[in-house]
C-alpha positions as CSV (number, residue, x, y, z in Angstrom):
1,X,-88.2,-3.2,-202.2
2,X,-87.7,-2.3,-198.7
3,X,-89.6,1.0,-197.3
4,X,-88.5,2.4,-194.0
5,X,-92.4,3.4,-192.4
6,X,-91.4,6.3,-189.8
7,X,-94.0,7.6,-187.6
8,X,-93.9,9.7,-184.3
9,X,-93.6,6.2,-182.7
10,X,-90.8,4.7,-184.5
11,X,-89.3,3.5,-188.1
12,X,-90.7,0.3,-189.2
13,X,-89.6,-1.5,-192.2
14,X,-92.0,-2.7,-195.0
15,X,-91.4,-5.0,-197.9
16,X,-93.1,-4.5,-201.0
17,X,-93.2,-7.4,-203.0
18,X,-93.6,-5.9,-206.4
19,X,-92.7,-2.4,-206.4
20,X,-93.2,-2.0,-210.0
21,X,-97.3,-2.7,-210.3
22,X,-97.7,-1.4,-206.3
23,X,-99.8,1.5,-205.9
24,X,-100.3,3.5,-203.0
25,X,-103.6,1.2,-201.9
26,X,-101.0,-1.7,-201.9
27,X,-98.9,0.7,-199.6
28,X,-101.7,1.6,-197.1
29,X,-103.0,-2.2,-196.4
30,X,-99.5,-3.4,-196.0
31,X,-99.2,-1.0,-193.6
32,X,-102.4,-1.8,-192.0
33,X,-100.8,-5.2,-191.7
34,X,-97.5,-4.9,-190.1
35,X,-98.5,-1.6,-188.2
36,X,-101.8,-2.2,-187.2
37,X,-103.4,1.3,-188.5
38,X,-106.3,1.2,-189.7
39,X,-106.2,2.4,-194.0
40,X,-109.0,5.0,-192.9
41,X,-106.5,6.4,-189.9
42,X,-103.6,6.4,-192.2
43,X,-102.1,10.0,-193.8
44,X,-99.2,8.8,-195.6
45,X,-96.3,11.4,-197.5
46,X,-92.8,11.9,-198.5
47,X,-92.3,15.0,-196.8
48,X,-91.2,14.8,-193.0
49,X,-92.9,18.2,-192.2
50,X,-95.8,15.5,-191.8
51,X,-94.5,14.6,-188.4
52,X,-94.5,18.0,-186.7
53,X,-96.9,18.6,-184.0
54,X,-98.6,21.0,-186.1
55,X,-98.3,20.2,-189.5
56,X,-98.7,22.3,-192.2
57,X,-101.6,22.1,-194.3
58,X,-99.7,22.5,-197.4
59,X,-97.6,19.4,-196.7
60,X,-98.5,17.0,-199.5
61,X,-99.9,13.6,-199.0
62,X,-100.0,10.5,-200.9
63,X,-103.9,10.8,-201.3
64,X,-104.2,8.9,-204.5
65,X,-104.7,5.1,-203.6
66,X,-104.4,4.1,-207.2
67,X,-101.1,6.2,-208.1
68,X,-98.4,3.6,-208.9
69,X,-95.4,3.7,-206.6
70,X,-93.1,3.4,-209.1
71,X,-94.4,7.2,-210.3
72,X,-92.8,8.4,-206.7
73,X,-89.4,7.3,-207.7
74,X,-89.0,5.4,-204.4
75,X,-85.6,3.8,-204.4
76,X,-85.1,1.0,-201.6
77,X,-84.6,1.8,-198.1
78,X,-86.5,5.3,-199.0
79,X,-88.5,7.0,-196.0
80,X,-92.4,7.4,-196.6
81,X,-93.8,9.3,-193.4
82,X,-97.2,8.1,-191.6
83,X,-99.2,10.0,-189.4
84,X,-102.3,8.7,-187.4
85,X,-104.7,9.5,-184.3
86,X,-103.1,8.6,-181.1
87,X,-104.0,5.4,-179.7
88,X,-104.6,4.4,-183.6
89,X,-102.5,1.1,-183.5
90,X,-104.9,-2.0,-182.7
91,X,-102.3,-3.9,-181.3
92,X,-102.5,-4.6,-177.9
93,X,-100.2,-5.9,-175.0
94,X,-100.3,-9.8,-174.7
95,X,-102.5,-11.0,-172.2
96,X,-101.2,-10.9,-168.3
97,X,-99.4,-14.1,-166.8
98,X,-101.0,-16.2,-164.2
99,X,-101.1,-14.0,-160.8
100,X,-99.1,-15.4,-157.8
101,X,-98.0,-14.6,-154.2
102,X,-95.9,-11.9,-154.3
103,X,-94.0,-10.6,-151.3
104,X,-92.8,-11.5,-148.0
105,X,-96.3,-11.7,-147.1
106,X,-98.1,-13.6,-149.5
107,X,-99.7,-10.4,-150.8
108,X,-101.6,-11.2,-153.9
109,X,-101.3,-8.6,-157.0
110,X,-104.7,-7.9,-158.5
111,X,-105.1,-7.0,-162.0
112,X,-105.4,-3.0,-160.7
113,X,-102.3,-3.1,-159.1
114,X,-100.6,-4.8,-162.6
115,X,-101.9,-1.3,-164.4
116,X,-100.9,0.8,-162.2
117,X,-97.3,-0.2,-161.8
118,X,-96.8,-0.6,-165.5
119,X,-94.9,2.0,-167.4
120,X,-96.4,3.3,-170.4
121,X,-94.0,5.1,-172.6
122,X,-95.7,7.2,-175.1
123,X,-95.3,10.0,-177.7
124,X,-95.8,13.3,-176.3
125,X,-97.9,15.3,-179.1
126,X,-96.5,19.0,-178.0
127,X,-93.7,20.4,-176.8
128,X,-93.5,22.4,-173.4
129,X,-91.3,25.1,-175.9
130,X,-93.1,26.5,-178.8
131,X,-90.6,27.5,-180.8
132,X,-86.4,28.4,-180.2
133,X,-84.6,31.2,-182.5
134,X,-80.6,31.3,-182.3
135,X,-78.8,34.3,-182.9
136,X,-76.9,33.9,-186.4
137,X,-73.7,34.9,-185.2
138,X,-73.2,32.5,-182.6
139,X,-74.7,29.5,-184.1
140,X,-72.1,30.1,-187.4
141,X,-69.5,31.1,-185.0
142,X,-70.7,26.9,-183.0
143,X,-70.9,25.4,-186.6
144,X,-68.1,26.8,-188.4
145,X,-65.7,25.5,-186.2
146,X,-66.9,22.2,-185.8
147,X,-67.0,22.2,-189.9
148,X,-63.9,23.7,-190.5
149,X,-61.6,22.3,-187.4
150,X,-63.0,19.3,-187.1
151,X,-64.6,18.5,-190.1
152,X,-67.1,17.2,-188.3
153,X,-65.4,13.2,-187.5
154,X,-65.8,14.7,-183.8
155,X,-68.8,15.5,-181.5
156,X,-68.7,19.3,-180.1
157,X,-71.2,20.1,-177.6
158,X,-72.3,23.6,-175.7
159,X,-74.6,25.4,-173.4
160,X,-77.3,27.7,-175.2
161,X,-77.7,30.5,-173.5
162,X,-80.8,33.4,-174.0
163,X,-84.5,34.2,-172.8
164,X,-87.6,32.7,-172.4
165,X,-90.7,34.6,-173.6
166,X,-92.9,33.8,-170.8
167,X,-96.3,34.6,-172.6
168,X,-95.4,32.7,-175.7
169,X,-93.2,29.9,-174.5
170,X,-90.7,30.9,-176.9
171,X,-86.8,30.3,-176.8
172,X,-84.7,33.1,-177.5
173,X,-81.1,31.5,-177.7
174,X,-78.1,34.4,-178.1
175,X,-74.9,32.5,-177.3
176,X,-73.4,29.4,-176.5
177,X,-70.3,28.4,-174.0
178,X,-68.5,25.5,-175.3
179,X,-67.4,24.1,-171.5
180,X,-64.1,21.9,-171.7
181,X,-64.7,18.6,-173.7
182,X,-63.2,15.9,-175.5
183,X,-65.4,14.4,-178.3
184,X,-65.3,11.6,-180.3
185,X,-67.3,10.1,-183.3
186,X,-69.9,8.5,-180.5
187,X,-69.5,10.5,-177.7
188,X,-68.5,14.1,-176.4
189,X,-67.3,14.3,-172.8
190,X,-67.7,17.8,-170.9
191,X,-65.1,18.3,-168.5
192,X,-67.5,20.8,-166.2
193,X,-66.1,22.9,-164.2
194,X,-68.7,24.4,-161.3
195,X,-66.6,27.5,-160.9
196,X,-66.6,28.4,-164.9
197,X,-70.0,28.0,-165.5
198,X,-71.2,30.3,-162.9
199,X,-69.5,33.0,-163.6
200,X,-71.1,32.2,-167.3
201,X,-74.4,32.1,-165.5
202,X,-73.7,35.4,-163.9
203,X,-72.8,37.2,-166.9
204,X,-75.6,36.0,-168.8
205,X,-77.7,37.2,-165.3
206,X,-76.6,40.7,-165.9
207,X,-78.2,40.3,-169.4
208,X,-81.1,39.4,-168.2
209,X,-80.9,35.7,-169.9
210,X,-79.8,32.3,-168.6
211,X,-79.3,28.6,-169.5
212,X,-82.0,27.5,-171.6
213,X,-80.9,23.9,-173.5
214,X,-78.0,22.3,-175.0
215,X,-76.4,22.3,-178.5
216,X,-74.2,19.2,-179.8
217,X,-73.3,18.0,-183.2
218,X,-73.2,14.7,-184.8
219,X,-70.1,12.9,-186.4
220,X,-70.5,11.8,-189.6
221,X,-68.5,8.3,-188.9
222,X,-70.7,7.5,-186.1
223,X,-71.9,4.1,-185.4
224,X,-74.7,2.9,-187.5
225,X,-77.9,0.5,-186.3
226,X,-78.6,-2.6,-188.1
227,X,-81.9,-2.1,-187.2
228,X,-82.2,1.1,-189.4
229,X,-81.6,4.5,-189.6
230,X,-81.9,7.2,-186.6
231,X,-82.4,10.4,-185.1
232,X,-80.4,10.6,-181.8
233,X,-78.3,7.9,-180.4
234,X,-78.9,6.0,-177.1
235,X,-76.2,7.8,-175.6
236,X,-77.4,11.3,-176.7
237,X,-80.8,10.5,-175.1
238,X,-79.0,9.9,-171.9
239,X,-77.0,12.9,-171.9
240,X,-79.9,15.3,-173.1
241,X,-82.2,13.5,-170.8
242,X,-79.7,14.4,-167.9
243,X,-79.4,17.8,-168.7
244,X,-82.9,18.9,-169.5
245,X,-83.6,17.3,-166.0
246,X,-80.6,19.5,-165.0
247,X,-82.1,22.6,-166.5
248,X,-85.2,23.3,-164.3
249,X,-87.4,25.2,-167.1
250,X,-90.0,23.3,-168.8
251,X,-88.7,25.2,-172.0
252,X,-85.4,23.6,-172.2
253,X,-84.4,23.3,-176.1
254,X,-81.5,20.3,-177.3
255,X,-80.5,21.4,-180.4
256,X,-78.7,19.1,-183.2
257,X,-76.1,20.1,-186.0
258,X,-75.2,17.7,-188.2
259,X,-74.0,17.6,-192.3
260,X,-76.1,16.0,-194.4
261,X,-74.4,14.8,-197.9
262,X,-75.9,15.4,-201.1
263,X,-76.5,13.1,-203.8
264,X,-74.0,15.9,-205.8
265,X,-71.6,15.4,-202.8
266,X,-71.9,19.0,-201.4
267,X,-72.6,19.0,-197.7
268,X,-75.7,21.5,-196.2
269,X,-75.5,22.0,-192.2
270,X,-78.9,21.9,-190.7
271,X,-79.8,22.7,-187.3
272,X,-82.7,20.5,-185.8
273,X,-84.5,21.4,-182.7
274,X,-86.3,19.1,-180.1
275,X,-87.1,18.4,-176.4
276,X,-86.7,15.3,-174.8
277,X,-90.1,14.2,-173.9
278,X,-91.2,14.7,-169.7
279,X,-91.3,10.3,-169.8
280,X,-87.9,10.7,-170.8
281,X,-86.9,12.8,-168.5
282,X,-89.0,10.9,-165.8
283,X,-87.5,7.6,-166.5
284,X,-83.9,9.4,-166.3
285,X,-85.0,10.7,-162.8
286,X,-86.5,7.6,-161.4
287,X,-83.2,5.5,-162.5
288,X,-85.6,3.3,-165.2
289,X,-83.1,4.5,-168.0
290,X,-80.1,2.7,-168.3
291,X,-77.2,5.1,-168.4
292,X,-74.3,2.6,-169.1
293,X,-74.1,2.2,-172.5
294,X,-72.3,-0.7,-173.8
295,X,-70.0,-1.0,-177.4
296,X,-72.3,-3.7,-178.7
297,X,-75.7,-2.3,-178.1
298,X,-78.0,-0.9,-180.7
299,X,-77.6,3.1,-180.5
300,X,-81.1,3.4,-182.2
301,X,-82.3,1.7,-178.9
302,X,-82.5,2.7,-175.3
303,X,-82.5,0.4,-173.0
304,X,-84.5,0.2,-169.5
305,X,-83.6,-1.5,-166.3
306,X,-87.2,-2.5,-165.9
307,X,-90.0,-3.6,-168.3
308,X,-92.1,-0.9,-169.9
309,X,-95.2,-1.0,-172.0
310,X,-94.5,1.0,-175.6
311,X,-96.1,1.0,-178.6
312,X,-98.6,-1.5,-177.6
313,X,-96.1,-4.5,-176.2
314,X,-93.6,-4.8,-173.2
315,X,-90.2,-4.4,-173.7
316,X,-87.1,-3.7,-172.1
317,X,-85.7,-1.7,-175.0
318,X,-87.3,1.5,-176.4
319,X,-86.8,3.2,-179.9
320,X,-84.5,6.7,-179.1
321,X,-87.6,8.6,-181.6
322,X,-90.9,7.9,-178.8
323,X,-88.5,10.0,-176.9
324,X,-87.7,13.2,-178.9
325,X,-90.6,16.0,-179.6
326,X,-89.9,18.1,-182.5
327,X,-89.7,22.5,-181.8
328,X,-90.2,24.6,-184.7
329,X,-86.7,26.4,-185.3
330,X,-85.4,29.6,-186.5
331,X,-82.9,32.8,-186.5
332,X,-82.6,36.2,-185.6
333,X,-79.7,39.0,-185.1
334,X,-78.5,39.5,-181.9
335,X,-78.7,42.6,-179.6
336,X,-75.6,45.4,-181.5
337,X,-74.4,46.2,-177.7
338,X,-73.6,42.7,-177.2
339,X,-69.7,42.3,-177.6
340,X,-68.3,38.8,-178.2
341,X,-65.6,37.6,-175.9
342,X,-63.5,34.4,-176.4
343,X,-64.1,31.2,-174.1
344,X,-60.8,29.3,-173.4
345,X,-62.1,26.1,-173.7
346,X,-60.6,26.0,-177.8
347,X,-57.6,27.8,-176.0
348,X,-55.4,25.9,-173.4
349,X,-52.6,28.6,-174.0
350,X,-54.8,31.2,-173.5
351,X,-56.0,33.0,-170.5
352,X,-59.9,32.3,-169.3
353,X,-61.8,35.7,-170.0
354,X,-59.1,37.3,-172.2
355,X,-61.6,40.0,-173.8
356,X,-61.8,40.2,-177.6
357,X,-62.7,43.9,-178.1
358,X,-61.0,44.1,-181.3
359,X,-61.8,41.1,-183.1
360,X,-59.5,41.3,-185.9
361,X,-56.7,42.0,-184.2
362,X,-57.1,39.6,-181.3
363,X,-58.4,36.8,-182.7
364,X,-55.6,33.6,-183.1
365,X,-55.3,33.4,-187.0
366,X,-56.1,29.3,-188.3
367,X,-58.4,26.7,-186.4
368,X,-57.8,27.5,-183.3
369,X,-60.1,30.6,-183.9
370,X,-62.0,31.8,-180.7
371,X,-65.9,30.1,-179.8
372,X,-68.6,32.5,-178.9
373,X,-69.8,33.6,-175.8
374,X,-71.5,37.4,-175.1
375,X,-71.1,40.1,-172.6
376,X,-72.5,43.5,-172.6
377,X,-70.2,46.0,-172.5
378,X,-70.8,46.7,-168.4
């Protein structure tokens, strides 16, 4: 049986040789073996609320060492979640190669200037955003069409707009502008236009709010990994990356809606919450991230244009998950003197800014129903 080991630096995979007399002991040291923790480090559970920054302490753990694994109904391929202190892994980079000249010179680099101009990549423990809360009605307003219209074979993408508590470092988001796009299973283009965006930015100045992160859903065809299952695809990293360096607030939330498919075969839409870690984010700045993203390349994996030094070992490709940092998520209702007014991005026939004071009487009947944005009534 094959268990899929996820951590906050990556999915590993595990093979249990005899799933039906294993115990949870037998768990442990195999991990201790192919990830290098240490059983004493190891906090091991089913639940993926393990993996938070701050973790409840009701989240259970597999504590028992002799509970048989066959008692957790663990089918193949199934997720077991390990946490451990940073720095836990014993693995370490292989030894340097032989020094030699190096420059026009003959400049000679010492082992000091090695360190220094290595790149660690890392998992950042916090995030910069404590928590974001959407407005109801404009994240079911963002979901619904994207469920109903598109049925969710096609990525959708928008710009969350709202207020940063500046005491509590909490996102407030109230509503999102869907810019022009075209969206695919993989990818979702935005057709920006400078001009339409600020006068979004000024109307969400005379609310006293602004830009604060980026919304986009996942496809449900999109392109799988034969190296396992994953978060955020290499090309999302890129584009959040871009963006959050594009934001200029250390609060910056990216926000994921995707439908996840019941054993029943009903479908639940969940919301996930995150911010691209500042090594992300640094790496997209200083031009380390590769941005060109080929049709053959592993969308688990992002790849770097120089050698960097994560989870112990160089390499020139990273796992997409050292990258994200979770951000606790939830709602709220949205101010009542806030009136909603249609963006013509879902409309080409329509004219930009047409108000939609009366709803129900304005609204185009069918999918082409209006997206979200707000305006006070000035």
């Amino acid at each position: 049986m094959i268990l899929r080991i996820r951590s906050r630096d990556g999915t590993d995979r595990i093979t249990v040789p005899d799933p039906a007399s294993a115990t949870v002991a037998d768990l442990q040291r195999l991990i201790e073996s192919h990830l290098t923790v240490p059983v004493p480090l190891q906090r091991i559970s089913l639940d993926p609320a393990l993996l938070l920054p701050t973790p409840s302490a009701a989240v259970p753990l597999l504590a028992d060492p002799a509970a048989p694994l066959a008692s957790l109904r663990l089918a193949n391929g199934a997720f077991v979640y390990l946490a451990y202190p940073p720095d836990a892994r014993s693995a370490r980079p292989p030894p340097p190669r032989a020094l030699s000249a190096a420059g026009s010179f003959g400049k000679k680099m010492t082992m000091d200037d090695l360190i220094a101009r290595q790149i660690r990549v890392t998992r950042q423990e916090n995030a910069l955003c404590a928590a974001a809360s959407f407005d109801r009605d404009a994240a079911n307003a963002f979901q619904l069409y994207v469920a109903e219209s598109l049925a969710f074979a096609a990525k959708r993408a928008g710009f969350l707009y709202g207020r940063v508590d500046a005491e509590t470092k909490e996102v407030f988001v109230d509503f999102i502008y869907e810019p022009p796009q075209q969206g695919s299973e993989d990818v979702v283009h935005l057709m920006r236009d400078p001009d339409e965006e600020a006068r979004v930015d000024a109307i969400a100045e005379g609310l006293g709010m602004r830009r604060v992160g980026l919304v986009f859903t996942q496809a449900v065809g999109r392109k799988a990994s034969e190296t396992g299952e994953y978060t955020v695809s290499n090309r999302e990293v890129v584009q959040a990356a871009q963006l959050q360096a594009e934001g200029g607030i250390p609060e910056w939330v990216t926000a994921i809606v995707k439908l996840e498919v019941g054993d029943d075969g009903t479908g639940d839409v969940h919301f996930e919450a995150f911010q691209m870690s500042e090594i992300c984010v640094k790496l997209f700045k200083d031009g380390v991230l590769e941005t060109e993203i080929g049709d053959s390349d592993d969308p688990r994996l992002s790849k770097m244009r120089k050698e960097v030094v994560a989870g112990g070992k160089d390499t020139m490709e990273v796992d997409n998950d050292f990258f994200l940092v979770p951000v606790k998520i939830s709602d709220h209702q949205g101010r009542e003197e806030i009136i909603h007014w249609s963006t013509f991005s879902r409309l080409p026939d329509r004219e930009p800014w047409q108000p939609c004071r009366d709803e129900r009487a304005e609204k185009p009947p069918g999918p082409d129903k209006a997206s979200y944005i707000c305006e006070a009534d000035l």
